[in-house]
C-alpha positions, 0 to 999 in steps of 0.5 A, spaced: 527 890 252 532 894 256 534 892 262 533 898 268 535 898 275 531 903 280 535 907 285 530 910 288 524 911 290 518 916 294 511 917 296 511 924 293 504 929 294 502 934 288 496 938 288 491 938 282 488 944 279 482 943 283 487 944 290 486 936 292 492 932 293 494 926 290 499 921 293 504 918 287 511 914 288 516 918 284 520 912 281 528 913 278 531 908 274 538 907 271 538 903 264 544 898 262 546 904 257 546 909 263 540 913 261 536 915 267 530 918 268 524 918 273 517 916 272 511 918 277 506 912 278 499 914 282 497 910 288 492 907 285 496 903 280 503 901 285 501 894 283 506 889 281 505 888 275 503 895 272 510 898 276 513 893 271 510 895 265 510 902 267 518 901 268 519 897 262 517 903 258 519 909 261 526 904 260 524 902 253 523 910 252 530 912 255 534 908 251 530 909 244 537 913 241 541 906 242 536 902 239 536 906 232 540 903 226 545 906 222 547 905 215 
């Protein structure tokens, strides 16, 4: 697992195809290798536990070309 470290954080608003908004927070993280990214988590999932394993994967994802092998 990779550690991250976030850097910022927004309440962001966008507009569905139906024309109805929908509040999310866009989270941007940096990795221990220095990739960085950002991620938008929706309103209904901004709990503790699922903002870690969200982060965690965007993280795992970001630093996938350090985590291959070469022989």
């Amino acid at each position: 697992m990779p550690k991250y470290t976030v850097t910022d954080t927004r309440e962001v608003s966008t507009l569905t195809q139906a024309g109805t908004e929908r509040k999310s927070y866009r989270v941007w993280l940096q990795t221990e290798h220095g990739s960085s990214g950002s991620v938008d988590i929706p309103v209904d999932k901004w709990t503790p536990e699922s903002v870690k394993e969200i982060l965690q994967a965007k993280a795992t994802d970001l630093d996938l070309a350090f985590a291959l092998e070469v022989e």
